[in-house]
C-alpha positions as CSV (number, residue, x, y, z in Angstrom):
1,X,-27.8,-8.6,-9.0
2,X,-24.4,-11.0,-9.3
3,X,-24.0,-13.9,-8.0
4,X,-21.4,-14.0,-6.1
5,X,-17.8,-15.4,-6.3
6,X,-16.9,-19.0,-5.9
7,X,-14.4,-19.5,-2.9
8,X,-11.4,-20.4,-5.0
9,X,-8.0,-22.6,-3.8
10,X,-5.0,-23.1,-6.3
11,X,-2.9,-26.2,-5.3
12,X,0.2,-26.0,-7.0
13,X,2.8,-29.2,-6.8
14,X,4.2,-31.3,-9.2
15,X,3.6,-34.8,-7.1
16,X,0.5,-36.0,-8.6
17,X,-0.4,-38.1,-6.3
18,X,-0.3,-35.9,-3.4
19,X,-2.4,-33.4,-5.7
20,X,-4.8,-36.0,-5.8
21,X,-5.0,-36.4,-1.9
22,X,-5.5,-32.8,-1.1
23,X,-7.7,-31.9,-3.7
24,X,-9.8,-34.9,-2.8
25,X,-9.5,-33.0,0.7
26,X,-10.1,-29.6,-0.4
27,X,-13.3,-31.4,-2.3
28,X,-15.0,-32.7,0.7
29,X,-14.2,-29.7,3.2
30,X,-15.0,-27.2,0.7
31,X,-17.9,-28.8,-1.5
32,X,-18.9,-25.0,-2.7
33,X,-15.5,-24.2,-3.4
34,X,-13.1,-23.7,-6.9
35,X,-10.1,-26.3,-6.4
36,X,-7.7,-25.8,-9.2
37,X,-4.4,-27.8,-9.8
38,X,-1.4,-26.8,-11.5
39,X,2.2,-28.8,-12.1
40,X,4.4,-25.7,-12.6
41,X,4.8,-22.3,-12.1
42,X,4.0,-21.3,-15.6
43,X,0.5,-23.4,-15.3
44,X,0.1,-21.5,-12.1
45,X,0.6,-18.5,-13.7
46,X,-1.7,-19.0,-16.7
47,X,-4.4,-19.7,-14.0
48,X,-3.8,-16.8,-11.8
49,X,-4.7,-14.7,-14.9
50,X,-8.1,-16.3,-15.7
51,X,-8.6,-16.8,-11.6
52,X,-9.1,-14.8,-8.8
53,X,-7.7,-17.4,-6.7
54,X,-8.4,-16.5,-2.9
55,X,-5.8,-19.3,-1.3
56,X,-3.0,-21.2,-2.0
57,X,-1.0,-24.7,-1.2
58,X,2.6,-24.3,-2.5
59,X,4.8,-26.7,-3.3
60,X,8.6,-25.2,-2.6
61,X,10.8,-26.9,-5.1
62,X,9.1,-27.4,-8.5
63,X,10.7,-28.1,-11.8
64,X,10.5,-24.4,-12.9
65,X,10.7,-22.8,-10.0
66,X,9.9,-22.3,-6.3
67,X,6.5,-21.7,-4.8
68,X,8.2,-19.2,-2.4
69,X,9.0,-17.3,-5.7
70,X,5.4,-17.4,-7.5
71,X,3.9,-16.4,-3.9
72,X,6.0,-13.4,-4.3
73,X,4.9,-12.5,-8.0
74,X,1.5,-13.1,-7.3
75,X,2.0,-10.7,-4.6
76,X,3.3,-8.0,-6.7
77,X,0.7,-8.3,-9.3
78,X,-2.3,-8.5,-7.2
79,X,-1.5,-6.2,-4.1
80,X,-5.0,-6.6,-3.0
């Protein structure tokens, strides 16, 4: 029998600081979940193919792109 999957959260934002805060949150609400932190899109991106990641904070305006925009691939690639 599996064990079964880890409630994952990606947080995805460039502000370090405020990463630090909600992921300290996310920590402490969620001690059994998978918090994972990205900078950019393209770090989000790597981690969304190694991940199933089952929610998301989103930045809007990062330095590579918008979270608006990633929400959307990640959308497309995983329907489901």
């Amino acid at each position: 029998m599996s064990k079964p999957e880890k409630f994952c959260v990606l947080v995805l934002d460039d502000d370090i600081c405020l990463t630090t805060i909600v992921t300290k949150a996310l920590r402490t609400g969620l001690p059994s979940a998978e918090v994972l932190t990205a900078r950019s899109v393209a770090e989000a991106q790597l981690l969304i193919s190694e991940y199933k990641i089952h929610f998301f904070i989103l930045d809007v305006n990062l330095p590579d792109g918008t979270g608006i925009d990633f929400l959307c691939d990640v959308r497309t690639l995983y329907p489901d």
